[in-house]
Every structure is written in C-alpha cells, then in structure tokens.
N, C-alpha and C positions, 0 to 999 in steps of 0.2 A: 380305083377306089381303094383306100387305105384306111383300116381301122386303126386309131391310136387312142390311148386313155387319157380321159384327161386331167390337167394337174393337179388340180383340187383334190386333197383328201376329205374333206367335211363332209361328212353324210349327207344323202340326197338331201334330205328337208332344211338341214340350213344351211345349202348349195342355193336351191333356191331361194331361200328368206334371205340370202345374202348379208346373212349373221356368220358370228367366230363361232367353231365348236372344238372341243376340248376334246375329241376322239376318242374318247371313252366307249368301251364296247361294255354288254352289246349295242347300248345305246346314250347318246352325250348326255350328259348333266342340263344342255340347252334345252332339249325336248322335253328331258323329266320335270325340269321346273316347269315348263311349259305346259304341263299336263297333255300332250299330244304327240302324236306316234312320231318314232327314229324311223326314219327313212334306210336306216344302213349302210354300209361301208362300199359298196357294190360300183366301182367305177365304168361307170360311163364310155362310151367309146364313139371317138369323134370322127366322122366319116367326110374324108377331103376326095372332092371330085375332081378329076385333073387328066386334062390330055396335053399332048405334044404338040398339037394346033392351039389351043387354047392357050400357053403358056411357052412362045418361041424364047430359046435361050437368051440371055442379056436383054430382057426386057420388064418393066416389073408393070402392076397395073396397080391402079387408084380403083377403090370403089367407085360404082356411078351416086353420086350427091341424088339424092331422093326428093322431087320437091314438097317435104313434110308441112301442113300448115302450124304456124305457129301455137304453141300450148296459152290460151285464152287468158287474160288478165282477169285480177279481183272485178275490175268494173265492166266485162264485155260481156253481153249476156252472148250464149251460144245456143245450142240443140244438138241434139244427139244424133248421130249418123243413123240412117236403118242398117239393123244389122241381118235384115235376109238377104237372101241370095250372098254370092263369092265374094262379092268386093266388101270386105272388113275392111277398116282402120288400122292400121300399123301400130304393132303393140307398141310402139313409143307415146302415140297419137292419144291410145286407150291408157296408158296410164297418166299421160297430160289431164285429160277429162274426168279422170276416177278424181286424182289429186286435189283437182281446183274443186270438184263438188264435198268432195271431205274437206276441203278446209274450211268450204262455205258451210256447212254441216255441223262442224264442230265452233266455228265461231259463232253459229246460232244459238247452239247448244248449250253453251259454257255461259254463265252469267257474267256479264261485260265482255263479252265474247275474247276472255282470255284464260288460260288456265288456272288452275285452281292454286291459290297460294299456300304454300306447305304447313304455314300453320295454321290453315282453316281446313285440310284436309279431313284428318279423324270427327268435323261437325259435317260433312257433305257424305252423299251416298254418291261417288263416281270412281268409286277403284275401276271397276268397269270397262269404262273410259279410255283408262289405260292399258288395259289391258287387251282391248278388241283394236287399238292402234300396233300394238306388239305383234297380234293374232292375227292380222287381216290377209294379209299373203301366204300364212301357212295353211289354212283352212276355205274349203270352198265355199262353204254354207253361210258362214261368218261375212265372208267377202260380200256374197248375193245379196243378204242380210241388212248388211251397212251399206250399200250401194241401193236397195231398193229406200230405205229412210233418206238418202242425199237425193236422188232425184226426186219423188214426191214434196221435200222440202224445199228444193228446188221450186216447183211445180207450184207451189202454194205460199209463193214466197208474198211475205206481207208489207206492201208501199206504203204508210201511213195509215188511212184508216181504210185504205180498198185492195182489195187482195185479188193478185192479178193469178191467174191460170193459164199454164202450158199444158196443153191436154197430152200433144205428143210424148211429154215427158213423163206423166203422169201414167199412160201407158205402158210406157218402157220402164218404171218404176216399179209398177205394180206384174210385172213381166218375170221382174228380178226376184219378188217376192216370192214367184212358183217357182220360179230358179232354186232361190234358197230351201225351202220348202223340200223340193223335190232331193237335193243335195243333203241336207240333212237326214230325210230317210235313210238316204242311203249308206251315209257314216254311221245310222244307228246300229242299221241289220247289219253293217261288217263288224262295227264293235259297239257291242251296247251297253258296255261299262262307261261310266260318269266322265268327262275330259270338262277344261274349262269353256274352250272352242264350241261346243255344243251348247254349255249354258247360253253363254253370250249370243251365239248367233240365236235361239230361244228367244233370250229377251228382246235381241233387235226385233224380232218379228211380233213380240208382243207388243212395242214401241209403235211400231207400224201400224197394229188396229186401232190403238189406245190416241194418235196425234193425225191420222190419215183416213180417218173413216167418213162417212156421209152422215148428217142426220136420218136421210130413207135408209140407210145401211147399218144404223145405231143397233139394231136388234141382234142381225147377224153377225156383224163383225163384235161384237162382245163375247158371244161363244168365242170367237177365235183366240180372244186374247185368253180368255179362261181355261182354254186348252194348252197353249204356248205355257201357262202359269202351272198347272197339270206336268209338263214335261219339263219342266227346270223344276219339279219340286221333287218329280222322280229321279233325275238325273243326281240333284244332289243327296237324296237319299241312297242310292246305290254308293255314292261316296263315301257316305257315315262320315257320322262327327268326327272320331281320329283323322280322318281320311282330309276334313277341313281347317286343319290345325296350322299348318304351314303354306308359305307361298301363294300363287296365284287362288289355290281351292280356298283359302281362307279371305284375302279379299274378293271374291267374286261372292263368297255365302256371307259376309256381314251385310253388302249391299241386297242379297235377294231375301234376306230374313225381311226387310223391310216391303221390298214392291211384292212378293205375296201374299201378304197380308190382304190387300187388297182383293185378291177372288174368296181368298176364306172369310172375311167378313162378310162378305154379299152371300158365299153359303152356308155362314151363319156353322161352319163346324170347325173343328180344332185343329189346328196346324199340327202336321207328324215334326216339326223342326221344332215343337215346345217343349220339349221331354227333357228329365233333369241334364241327362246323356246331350244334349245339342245345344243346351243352355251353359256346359260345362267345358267341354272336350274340346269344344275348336280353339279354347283359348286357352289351354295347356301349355302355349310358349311364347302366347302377346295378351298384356294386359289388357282388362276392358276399359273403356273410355266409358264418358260419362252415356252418350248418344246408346251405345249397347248396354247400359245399364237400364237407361229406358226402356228399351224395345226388349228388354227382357219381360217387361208390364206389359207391354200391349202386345206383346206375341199370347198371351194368354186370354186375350180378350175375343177371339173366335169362338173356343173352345168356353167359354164364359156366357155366351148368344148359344149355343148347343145347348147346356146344363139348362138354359133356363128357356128353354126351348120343352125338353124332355120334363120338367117340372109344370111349366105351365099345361100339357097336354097331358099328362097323368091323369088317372082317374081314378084311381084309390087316392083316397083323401088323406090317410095314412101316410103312404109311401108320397102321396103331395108334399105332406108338412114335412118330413125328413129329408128332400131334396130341397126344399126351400130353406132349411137351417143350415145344409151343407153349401148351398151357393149363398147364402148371406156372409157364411164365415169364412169363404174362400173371395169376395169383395172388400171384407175387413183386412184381411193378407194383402191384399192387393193395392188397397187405401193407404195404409200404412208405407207400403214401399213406395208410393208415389210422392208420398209427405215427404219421408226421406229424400227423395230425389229433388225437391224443388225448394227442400231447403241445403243443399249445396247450392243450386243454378241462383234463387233468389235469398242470399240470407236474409237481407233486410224486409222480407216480405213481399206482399201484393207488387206488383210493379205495372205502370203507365204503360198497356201496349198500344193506343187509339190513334198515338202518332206515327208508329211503325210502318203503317197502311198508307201513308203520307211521302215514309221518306225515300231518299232515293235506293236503289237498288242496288247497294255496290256489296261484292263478293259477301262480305262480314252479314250485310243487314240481310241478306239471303240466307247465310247459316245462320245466324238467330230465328229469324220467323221459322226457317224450315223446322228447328227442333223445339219451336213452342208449339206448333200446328200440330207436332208428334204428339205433344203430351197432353194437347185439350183433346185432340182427337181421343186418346185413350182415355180422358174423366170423361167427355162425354158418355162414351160407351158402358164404361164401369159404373159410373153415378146411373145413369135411364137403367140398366138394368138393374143395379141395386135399388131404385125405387119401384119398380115395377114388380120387384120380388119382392117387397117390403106391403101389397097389399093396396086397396085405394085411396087411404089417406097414411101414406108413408110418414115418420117423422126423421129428418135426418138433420145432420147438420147446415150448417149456409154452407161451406162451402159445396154442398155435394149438389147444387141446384143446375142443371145439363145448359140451361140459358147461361150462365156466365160464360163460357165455353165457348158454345154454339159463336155469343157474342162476338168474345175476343176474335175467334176465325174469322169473322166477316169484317172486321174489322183491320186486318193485318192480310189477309189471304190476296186483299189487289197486289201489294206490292209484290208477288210470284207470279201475277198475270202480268206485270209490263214488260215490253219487250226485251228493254234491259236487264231483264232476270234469265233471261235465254230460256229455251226447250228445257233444261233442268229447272226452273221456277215453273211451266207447266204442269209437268210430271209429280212436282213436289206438291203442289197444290190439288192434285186429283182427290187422293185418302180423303185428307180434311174436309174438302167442299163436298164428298160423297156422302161421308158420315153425316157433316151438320145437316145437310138439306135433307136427308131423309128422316134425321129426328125432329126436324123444324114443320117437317111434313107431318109425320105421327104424332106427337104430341098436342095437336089441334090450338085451338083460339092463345092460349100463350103464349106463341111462337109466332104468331101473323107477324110480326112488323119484321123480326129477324129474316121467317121466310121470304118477306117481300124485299129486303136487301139483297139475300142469297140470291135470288130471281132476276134481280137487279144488276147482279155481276157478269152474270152468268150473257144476258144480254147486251153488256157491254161489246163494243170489238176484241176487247182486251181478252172476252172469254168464251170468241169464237172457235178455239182450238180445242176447248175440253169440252165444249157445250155437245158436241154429238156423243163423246165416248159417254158421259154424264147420262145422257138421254135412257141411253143402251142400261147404262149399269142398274139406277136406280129405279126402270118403270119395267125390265123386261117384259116390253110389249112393242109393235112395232109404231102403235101412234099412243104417244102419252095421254091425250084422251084431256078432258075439261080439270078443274083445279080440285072437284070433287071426287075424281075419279082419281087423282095421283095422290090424293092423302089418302084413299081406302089401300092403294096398292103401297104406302108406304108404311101402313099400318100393320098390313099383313107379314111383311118383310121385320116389320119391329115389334112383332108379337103384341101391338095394343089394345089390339080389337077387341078380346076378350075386355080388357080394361072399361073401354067406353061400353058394353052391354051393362056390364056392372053396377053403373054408376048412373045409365037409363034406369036399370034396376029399383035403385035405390030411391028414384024422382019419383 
C-alpha cells in the first residue's frame, strides 16, 4: 500500500465541484465569490493496493465493465432505487437520476420551459436559479433541498387535467427534505455567519411547503414556510446591506426582498430590509432597474399594515388622531412615488390589461403580468389602508378605489396559472391572488362578484397547486369553515371589523 499525492492543486472544494481555481491562498477568489468555505490547499493522498500475485509481470489488466443500467431518457418514466440496506446505486447511476429529475425540474420551472432571455432577465425574479445550479455540488443542504422539490415534482407531475401520483417518490422526496433540514442545521452551528448556499437551500425548502403541501396540511405546513422565511431573512441580515452589494449576495437579496414580503404581510409588521440603509447600500455598484424601484413601494407596505394596526387599536383619542395624520401623510409619500413609477411603465396612461389573462404565456407576457401583479398588489394595500385610515366615509380620489386593482389581478393572474407559465408563474402569482382574495373577502358586498372569480380560479385545475398553500396563508385555521366564517377571519387579518361596527353604529 503506497501513499501518493495527488496531482490536482485546486483546493478541496473545487476539486470536488470540478471547477478551475486560481490558487489563491488563503483561499480562491472561486469560493469568495461563491460566498462559501475554501476547502484549502491540503493534498490528498492516494492509496494504491497492490500485490505480486495480483499484478504478474508483463501483464497489464482492464477494468471489469460494470453492468451499469442506462441513465433514463426525457420520455421513460423510472423510480428511485430503495436506498436501505448496502446495496446503493453506483454514484454514476445517482448522478444519471439527480440529472434527469433537475432537468425535469427546471424545464417545469422556467416559463416555456427554457431559460430566461437575457433581456428579460432584470423584469424576472430568478437570479437564484442560477445560482443554486452553480451551488448544488458544493453544498449539502442545497443539494437535499433541490432534490427533495425534483422528486415531489416529480411525484405530482400534472397529465392534462388529472394529476397522477407516485407515492414512492413522494416519500423519498419528502425524505430529502429532512435530509436537507437536518444538513442545514448543521452548517449553521459550524458557521452561522450569512453564505449564499444557505439562503438558497432556505428558500428551496420554503418552495417545498408553499408548491407540496396538502389541503389537510394547509395549516401546518404554512408555519414551515414562515419559519424558512424567518431564516433567510436573518441570514441576510447578518450579511448587512454593504455586505449585499456585490456578486452572488446581491443577486440572491434583490430576488428575496420580494418572496419575503410575503410572510411580513400576513404578519402585518415591518420588514428589517426597509431601512434607508438596505434601500440604499446593496446598490452602491449596480444601478436600480425599474422592478427595484417598485419594490422599493411595497417593501414598505408591511410596516404600513403595522402603523395602522397601532392606530387603529390606540385608545387615547389624542395620540389616535396624531398617528392617523402621520400614516395618512406617509400614504401620500408613497402615492406619489407610485404615480411616478407608472408614469415611466405607462406614459400614455390607463392601459387594456383584460386581454393579458387571454394571451399566451410566452417569457415577455410573464414579465409583464409578473410586474403589474407587483404594482396593483401594492395599490391595493396602500389604497384599503389609506381609506380605512381616512374614517367611514373616506373621500379620495378614483384612482385610489382597491376594486380596480383587485380587478385587473383576476383578470391577468390565469395567464401565471397555465402550465405554460412554468412553477415560476405559480410562485409569481401567490402575493397577488393572497392580497386580492383577502381584501375581496374584508371589504364585504362590493367585492362579491370579484370574490366569486377569485374563488373561481382558485378552483380551476390550473389553480390546484397554490389552492392548499392559499388555504394555509389566508384562514390560518385548519378548516376554512363556511363563506361567513372566512370573511370574519379576513376581516380580522384586515383590520375592518372595527369599520363594519361603526357603521351598524351609525344604522
């Protein structure tokens, strides 16, 4: 038995990624941008077994040919080997099956199930994307992560209008999940400063409650995702905004300023990424595009649901009226910049969305809707609460009335549910359909007919994949209970209640 080194110099970590590195001590410029640990310079030593019987002189020997089964085509469907007991799969075998379920995975994914086109990139939220394709080999958690969403997608893959189920798979998906789960802890307690790897595998698992949950599991599996949203929102906090300025940490936080939004709105408090400091500093060395000029509005719209949260529940009358002056005139701020923004997007004004919801789904007509969805999403929220702060008979302008809004979403939000919009038209369509339906729910009788389209989609096949996480977000309760009972809990969630006493009051 003979130790020898072996030839590679490249640091463990992209020895194994079977990436170049630039040998840079103490550790490569690969890992640094990569935001995840240098393996180091430490070679290897390769231990050759060898005897004098095993090896007569002048003779040389062939591997024995292994009979490997072949790595499964786009159109074979297969099954996953058990992996108890000794007998694995031949890592050749295991990465044939990782491969083809990631490709199946990400041609779901992707709307037209092809990559994003470079100049529709800066209107799409999937840096991500690429970046958890870069990361998937150097990271353990990552890997479990992305492999427990390819089999359950797998598992749940959708034939037309009937959706067939591999349970086996489903299993071993949701397997991987604690796999990752468990993997992730434990890269946190050895380092629990911020890497991109940890985001990522984060959101994969958030991904996973939010497109793989059950309707009987609606309840619970909502905690989960709102915990994963908790832990990518510390993670990039420990980073700080300097910290998200460059490289990978800068596209992985323009994409997560967006899908967190999401738990902060349901708990109605202020996102720690809205501060002048994280509105400013990540883009100290890339300009903002139009999409972050948006989400500069409605990252504020949490913390907006909070103010008028603490106002409405005041009880000096006093310090009532002086928090209602200070949230009316921080909605006027907010009015204003939105005006600005949609007179860049719309010079010519109002514009025809009614056909949107009609057409086809190609990359472009997915970046449009995705970033209108953004911006009624956020009038919604800022209009209903500036009228709601404005008293029982508010006067505002037309435009600030939350039904135009509400409208347009129900009107444009199918064309994110067909299939042709991929898993990324899903996901896009979550915010929007959450917000509308719960204001269409609280605002009572002048909302029926919107709520009953909302209701209406939702019931569609096309909106069988968001219909549980939906369930979960908007009623947290394990059964949604009759049509009366989901508008008092959407009431409560949208501070109306007091409203509708008021105006018994007044009868």
């Amino acid at each position: 038995m003979v130790g020898v080194p072996s030839r590679s110099k490249a640091c463990s970590t992209c020895k194994r990624r079977r990436k170049g590195c630039d040998l840079a001590r103490p550790s490569c410029s690969q890992c640094r941008g990569l935001g995840i640990e240098c393996g180091g310079y430490d070679r290897d030593l390769i231990f050759v077994v060898s005897t004098l019987d095993d090896r007569p002189a002048g003779r040389s020997y062939r591997l024995e040919q292994r009979n490997l089964p072949p790595p499964p085509s786009s159109s074979q469907e297969v099954t996953i080997p058990p992996t108890a007991g000794l007998q694995q799969p031949p890592s050749l075998v295991r990465v044939a099956y990782e491969s083809h379920y990631a490709g199946r995975f990400w041609e779901a994914y992707m709307p037209r199930g092809r990559p994003i086109r470079p100049a529709l990139v800066t209107s799409y939220i999937c840096n991500w994307t690429t970046l958890a394709q870069r990361l998937y080999d150097a990271d353990e958690a990552l890997r479990f992560a992305f492999l427990a969403n390819c089999l359950c997608h797998a598992a749940r893959r959708v034939d037309g209008d009937c959706e067939a189920s591999a349970p086996s798979m489903e299993v071993e998906g949701r397997r991987m999940y604690g796999r990752a789960l468990a993997s992730l802890k434990r890269s946190l307690s050895r380092n629990p400063e911020s890497n991109v790897a940890a985001v990522i595998a984060a959101k994969l698992l958030s991904n996973f409650e939010m497109f793989f949950s059950s309707e009987k599991q609606a309840f619970l599996e909502s905690r989960g995702w709102e915990q994963h949203h908790a832990g990518e929102t510390a993670l990039l906090v420990a980073c700080g905004p300097a910290g998200c300025s460059r490289g990978s940490s800068h596209e992985i936080f323009i994409d997560d300023r967006v899908d967190l939004l999401l738990s902060a709105i349901k708990a109605r408090k202020k996102s720690p990424l809205s501060t002048d400091e994280w509105k400013t500093q990540p883009w100290s060395e890339t300009p903002k595009n139009l999409k972050d000029v948006l989400v500069d509005v409605l990252i504020h719209m949490p913390g907006l649901l909070e103010e008028f949260d603490h106002m409405r529940l005041c009880q000096d009358e006093n310090k009532k009226a002086r928090r209602r002056q200070r949230l009316l005139a921080r909605c006027s701020i907010y009015q204003g910049e939105l005006q600005k923004w949609k007179a860049i997007v719309c010079p010519a004004g109002e514009m025809d969305v009614s056909c949107l919801g009609r057409a086809e789904p190609t990359q472009g007509n997915v970046a449009i809707v995705h970033g209108l969805t953004l911006y009624w999403t956020t009038c919604i929220l800022l209009y209903t609460t500036q009228q709601l702060a404005s008293g029982p008979e508010p006067v505002l302008p037309a435009h600030a009335d939350p039904a135009i809004y509400i409208r347009n979403i129900v009107d444009t939000v199918p064309l994110l549910l067909r299939r042709k919009a991929g898993l990324y038209g899903q996901h896009a369509a979550i915010l929007p359909l959450a917000v509308a339906l719960q204001y269409a729910l609280a605002l009572g009788s002048p909302m029926d007919e919107l709520r009953e389209r909302l209701m209406g989609i939702l019931a569609e096949p096309s909106g069988a994949l968001v219909r549980p996480f939906l369930i979960g977000y908007d009623f947290n309760s394990r059964e949604s209970g009759d049509l009366d009972t989901m508008k008092e809990k959407a009431r409560q969630w949208a501070g109306t209640t007091w409203l509708w006493m008021k105006l018994r009051m007044m009868d």
